[in-house]
N, C-alpha and C positions, 0 to 999 in steps of 0.2 A: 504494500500500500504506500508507495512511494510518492502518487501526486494524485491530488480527488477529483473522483470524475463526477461533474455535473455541470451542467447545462451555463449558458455566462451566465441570463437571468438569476439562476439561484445567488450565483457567486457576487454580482451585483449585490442582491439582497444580501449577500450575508456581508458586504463590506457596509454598507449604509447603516445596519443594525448593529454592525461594530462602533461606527461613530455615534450611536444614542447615548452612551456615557459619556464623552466628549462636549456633546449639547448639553446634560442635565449638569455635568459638573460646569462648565463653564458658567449657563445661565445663574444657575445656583452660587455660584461663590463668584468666578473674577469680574462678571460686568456687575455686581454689586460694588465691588469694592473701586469699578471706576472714579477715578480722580483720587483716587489716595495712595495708588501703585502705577508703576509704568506700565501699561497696556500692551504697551507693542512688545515690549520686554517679557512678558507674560504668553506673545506670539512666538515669537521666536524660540521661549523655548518648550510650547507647546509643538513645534516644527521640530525641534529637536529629538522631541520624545518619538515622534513620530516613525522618524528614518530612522535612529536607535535600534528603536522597538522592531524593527523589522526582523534586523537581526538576533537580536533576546528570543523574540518570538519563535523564528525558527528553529533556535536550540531546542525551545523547551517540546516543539512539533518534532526535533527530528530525535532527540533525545531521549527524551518521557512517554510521548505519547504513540510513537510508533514500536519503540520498547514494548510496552504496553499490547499494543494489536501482533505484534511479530509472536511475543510469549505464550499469548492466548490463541485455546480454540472455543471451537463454536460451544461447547459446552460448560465453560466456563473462562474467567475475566484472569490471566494472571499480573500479580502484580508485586514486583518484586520490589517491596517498600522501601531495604536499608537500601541497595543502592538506586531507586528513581528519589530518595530524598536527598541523599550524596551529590545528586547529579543536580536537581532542584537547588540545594543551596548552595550549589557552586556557580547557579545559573545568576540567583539570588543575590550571590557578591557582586557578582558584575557590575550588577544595577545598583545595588548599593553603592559602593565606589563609584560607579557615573554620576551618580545625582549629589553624592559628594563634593565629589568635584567640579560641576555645574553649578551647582546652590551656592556654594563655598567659596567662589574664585572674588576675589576682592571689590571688583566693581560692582558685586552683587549684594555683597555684607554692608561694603560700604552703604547702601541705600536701605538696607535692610530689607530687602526683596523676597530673602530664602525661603521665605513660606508660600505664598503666593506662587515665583516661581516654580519651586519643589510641584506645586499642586498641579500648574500647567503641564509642566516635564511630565509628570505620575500618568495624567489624562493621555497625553500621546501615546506613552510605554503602555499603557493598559489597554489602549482602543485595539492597538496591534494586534497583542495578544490575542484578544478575542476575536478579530479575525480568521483568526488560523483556525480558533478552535470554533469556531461557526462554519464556515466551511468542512472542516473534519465531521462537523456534527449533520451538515446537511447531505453528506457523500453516503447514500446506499450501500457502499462497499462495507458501513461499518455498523448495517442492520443486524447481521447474524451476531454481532456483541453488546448490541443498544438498542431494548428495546424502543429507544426514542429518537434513533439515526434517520434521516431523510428531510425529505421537505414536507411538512404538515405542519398545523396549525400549534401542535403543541409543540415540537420542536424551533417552530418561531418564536415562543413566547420564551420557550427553554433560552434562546441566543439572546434574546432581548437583555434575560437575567443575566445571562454570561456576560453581554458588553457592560451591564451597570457594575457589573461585584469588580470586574479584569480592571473597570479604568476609576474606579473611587479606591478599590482596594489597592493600586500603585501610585493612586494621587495621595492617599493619606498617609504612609510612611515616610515617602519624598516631602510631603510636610513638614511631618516631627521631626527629621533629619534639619530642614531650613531654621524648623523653631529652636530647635538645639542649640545649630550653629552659634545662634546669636547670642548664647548664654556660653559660648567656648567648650561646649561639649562635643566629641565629633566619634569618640572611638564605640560608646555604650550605643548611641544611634544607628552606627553601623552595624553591629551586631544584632541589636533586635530589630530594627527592620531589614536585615534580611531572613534571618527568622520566620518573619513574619509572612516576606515575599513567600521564602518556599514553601509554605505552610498554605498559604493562597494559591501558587501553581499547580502546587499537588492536587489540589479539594478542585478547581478549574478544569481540570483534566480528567477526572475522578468522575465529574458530572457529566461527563459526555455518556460515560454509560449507567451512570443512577443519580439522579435529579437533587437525593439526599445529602451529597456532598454541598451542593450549591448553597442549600441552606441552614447546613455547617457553617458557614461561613457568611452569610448573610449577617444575625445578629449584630457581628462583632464590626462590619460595616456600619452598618447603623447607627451601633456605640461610639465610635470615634469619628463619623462624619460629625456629630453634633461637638463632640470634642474639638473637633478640627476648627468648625466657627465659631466656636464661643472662645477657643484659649489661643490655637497653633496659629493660622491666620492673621489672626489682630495683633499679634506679637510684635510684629516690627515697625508698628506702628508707634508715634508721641504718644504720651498719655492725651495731650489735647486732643490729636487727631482719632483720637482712639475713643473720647468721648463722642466726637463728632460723626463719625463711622456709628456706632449705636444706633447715636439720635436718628442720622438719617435712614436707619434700617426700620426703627419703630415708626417712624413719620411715613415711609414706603407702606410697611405694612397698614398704617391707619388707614392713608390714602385710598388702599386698595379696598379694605374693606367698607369705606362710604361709599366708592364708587360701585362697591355689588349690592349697595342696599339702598342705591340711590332713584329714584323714581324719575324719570324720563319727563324732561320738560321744568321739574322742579330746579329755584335756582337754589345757588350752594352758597351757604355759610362758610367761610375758611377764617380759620381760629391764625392764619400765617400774617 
């Protein structure tokens, strides 16, 4: 199972539904934080992540998860933990050390960027990834070991989940790594986010053939997304600006919700 055969349509689709993590992190954190971080800076190295991840990607496609299908027959999954975790956290350091030394490089500290940054870089690395494994996920070839291989309804929704967990769960280490930085810590961040990476690629790959992996790992998404905006993010921010970032998130959110309970034609009080 060298290269997956399906149709470009599907392939199409499974590239577009790799970028929906991309969209939800972006919308969700960096155009909030517009004007309080460099934007185009936050492009760049979401661009970064991107081509990076190409090749992270492939390792852990040609490494892990053909590993994986090569091992195995049709009547059952093998998976040879000690070393696809060996190879995972070696895939793991990789990325650790890039975002290291991306988040890290002095023009970066200098402005206090690393988090933000980190979050973009994470989004690109993570959209990749799921790539590969949407595509593997929608190849027939790999029906006879997943009940949920092909193109259907439920396997769409299965990629959808894999592009959100692949590109929050690489945005949110690449975070804690920038929030780190800024406090002088560089060696204990390396380690547990990569950790954490291979612990994520593993349970990523794991899901192509049982759904239950994916939501392994989902929770603890969850947990440190909210982590990530209330503590890692605003970190390199002044205290001023850091007040001002808040406000303007609670005044967004007021905003919105007079505007959904607002009656059509009635005019508007604003307390500004």
């Amino acid at each position: 199972m060298a290269a997956a055969s399906i149709p470009m349509f599907q392939m199409q689709v499974a590239f577009v539904i790799s970028l929906l993590g991309v969209y939800v992190g972006w919308r969700g954190v960096i155009a909030r934080m517009t004007g309080f971080y460099d934007l185009s800076g936050a492009v760049k190295y979401l661009l970064y992540g991107i081509v990076v991840g190409v090749f992270l990607a492939l390792a852990v496609d040609q490494l892990i998860l053909i590993t994986i299908i090569e091992d195995s027959s049709t009547s059952a999954v093998s998976v040879p933990l000690g070393n696809l975790f060996a190879l995972s956290f070696l895939i793991a350091a990789v990325e650790s050390s890039l975002a290291l030394f991306l988040v890290g490089r002095p023009r970066v500290t200098s402005i206090r960027a690393s988090p933000p940054f980190g979050w973009a870089l994470g989004l690109g690395l993570g959209s990749m990834q799921a790539a590969y494994l949407i595509v593997r996920l929608f190849d027939p070839d790999l029906a006879p070991l997943s009940p949920i291989a092909g193109f259907n309804p439920f396997s769409v929704a299965m990629a959808a989940l894999i592009a959100l967990l692949a590109s929050m769960g690489h945005a949110l280490p690449a975070t804690w790594q920038g929030n780190q930085l800024l406090g002088g810590s560089r060696t204990k961040p390396l380690l547990f986010s990569t950790l954490a990476r291979a612990i994520l690629a593993l349970c990523l790959v794991l899901s192509l053939f049982s759904p239950a992996f994916a939501l392994v790992a989902t929770p603890f998404v969850i947990l440190f997304w909210f982590r990530a905006q209330e503590t890692w993010l605003p970190s390199g921010l002044t205290p001023a600006a850091r007040q001002a970032y808040r406000r303007t998130i609670r005044q967004a959110d007021r905003h919105r919700e007079k505007a959904e309970l607002r009656i059509r034609g009635e005019i508007i009080d604003s307390e500004e």
